[in-house]
N, C-alpha and C positions, 0 to 999 in steps of 0.2 A: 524495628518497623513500627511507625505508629499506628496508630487505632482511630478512624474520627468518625464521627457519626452526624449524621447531614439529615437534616427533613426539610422537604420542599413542603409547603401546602397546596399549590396548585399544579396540573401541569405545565402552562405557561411557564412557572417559574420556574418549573427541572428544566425546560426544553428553552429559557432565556441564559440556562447555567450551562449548557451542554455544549459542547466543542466537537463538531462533527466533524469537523476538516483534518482532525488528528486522524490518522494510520486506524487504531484501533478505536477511535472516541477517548472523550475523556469529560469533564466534567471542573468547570469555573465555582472553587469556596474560598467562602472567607477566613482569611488567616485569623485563626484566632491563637496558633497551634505553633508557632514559631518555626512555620516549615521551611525547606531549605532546596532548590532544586539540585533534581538528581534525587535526592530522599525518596526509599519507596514506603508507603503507607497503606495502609485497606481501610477503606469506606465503606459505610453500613447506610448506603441512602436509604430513604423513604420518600415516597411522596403518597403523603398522606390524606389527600383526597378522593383514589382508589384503594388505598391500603397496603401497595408495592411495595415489597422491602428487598433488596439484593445487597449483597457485600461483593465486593470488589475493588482488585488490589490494582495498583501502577504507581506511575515514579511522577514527580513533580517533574511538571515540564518548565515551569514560571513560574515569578512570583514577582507581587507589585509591589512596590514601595509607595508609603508617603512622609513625609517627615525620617526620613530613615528606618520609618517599621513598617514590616511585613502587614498587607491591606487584604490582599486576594494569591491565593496561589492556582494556577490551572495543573490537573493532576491529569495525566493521559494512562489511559488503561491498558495494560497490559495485554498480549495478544489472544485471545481466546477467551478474554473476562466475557459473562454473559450480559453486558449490559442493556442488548436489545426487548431482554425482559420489559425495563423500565420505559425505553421509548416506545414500545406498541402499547404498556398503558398510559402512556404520557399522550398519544397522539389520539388512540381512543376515546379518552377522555374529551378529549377537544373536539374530536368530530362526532361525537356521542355514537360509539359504535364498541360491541365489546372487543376485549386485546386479546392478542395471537395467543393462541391456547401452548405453542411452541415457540424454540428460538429458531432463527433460520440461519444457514450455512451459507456463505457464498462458495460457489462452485462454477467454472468455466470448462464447461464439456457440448460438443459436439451431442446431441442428440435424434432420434427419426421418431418424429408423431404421427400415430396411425389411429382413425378411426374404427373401432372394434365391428362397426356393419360392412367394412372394407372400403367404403366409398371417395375417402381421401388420405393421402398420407402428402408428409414435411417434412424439412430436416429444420435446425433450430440448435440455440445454443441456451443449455441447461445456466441458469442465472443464480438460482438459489435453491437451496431445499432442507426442509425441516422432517419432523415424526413425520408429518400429518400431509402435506405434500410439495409442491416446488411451483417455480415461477419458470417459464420458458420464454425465451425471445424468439421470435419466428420470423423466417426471412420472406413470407410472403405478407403481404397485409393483411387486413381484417377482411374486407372487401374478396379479398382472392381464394381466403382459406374458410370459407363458412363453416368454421368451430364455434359454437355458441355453450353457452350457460347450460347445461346437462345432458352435452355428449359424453361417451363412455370411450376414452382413448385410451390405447397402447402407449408406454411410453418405453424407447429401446436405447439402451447407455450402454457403453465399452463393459459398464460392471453388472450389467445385467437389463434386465425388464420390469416397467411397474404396469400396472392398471389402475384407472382410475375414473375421474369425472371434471369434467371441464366446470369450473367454476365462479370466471370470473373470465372477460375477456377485452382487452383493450386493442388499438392500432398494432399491428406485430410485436403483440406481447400476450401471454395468456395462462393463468393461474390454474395448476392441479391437483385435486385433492386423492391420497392414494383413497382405494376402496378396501383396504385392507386387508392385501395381499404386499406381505413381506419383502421390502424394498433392500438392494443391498447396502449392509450396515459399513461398509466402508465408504458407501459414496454420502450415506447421510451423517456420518457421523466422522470424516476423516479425520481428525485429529486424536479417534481414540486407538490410531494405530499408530502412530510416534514417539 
């Protein structure tokens, strides 16, 4: 397996190199390295104008030619690489806002949102979730379900219960941070049970 080591200098330029439309992501370098699709290799990006650094392994998915030599190869990451480290400081950086303190899971569960004064509850579909807390899609709109920026909700999953606080709130979509009370470790972390 090879070894290559990658620095961006800007965000723009990890997230002009970034291949989102891949399965798991992947990441556009230049061949300097004689690589070979198929080839799997680990990459020790940086983008050095936050100071990011992750390593992370996947197989060459392509590579260009010009003249008959190897120019660019795109490297697609492997399933469960953490690379969404890199894009919340690569998008951070851009919208000048700090990056996800966690990575986030995607997850598709059935969930019931309840306000903890008892005043409203919802059902919704569990979107993503990290340590720190999760994204829910909700099937009433903003307008119908008045959740705002520092309600205190229940949130009820097949695998258990969280509590938390509403923290960010869009059209039938709305971000929760837990309040930390211990969330179950197999819905945030399923993969460490495989």
């Amino acid at each position: 397996m090879k070894h290559i080591k990658i620095r961006f200098a800007t965000a723009k330029e990890f997230l002009d190199a970034y291949w989102g439309l891949l399965a798991n992501g992947g990441v556009s370098v230049r061949d300097d390295h004689g690589l070979r699709e198929g080839e799997s290799v680990t990459l020790d990006i940086t983008l050095e104008s936050t100071g990011t650094h992750q390593r992370l392994r996947g197989q060459v998915a392509r590579c260009t030619l010009q003249d008959d030599k190897p120019v660019e190869a795109v490297v697609a990451f492997y399933p469960g690489e953490p690379h969404e480290v890199l894009l919340s400081a690569a998008w951070a950086e851009l919208e000048s806002r700090p990056p996800r303190r966690h990575a986030r899971l995607p997850v598709d569960s059935t969930v019931s949102i309840r306000l903890l004064n008892g005043s409203a509850e919802t059902t919704g579909r569990l979107m993503d979730v990290s340590a720190s807390g999760m994204c829910i899609r909700t099937e009433e709109a903003e307008e119908e379900l008045p959740l705002s920026g520092g309600e205190k909700v229940m949130v009820v999953t097949e695998l258990g219960t969280a509590h938390g606080v509403v923290r960010w709130r869009k059209p039938a979509e709305l971000g929760v941070e837990f309040d930390g009370t211990p969330f179950p470790e197999g819905l945030v972390f399923p993969s460490s049970n495989s």
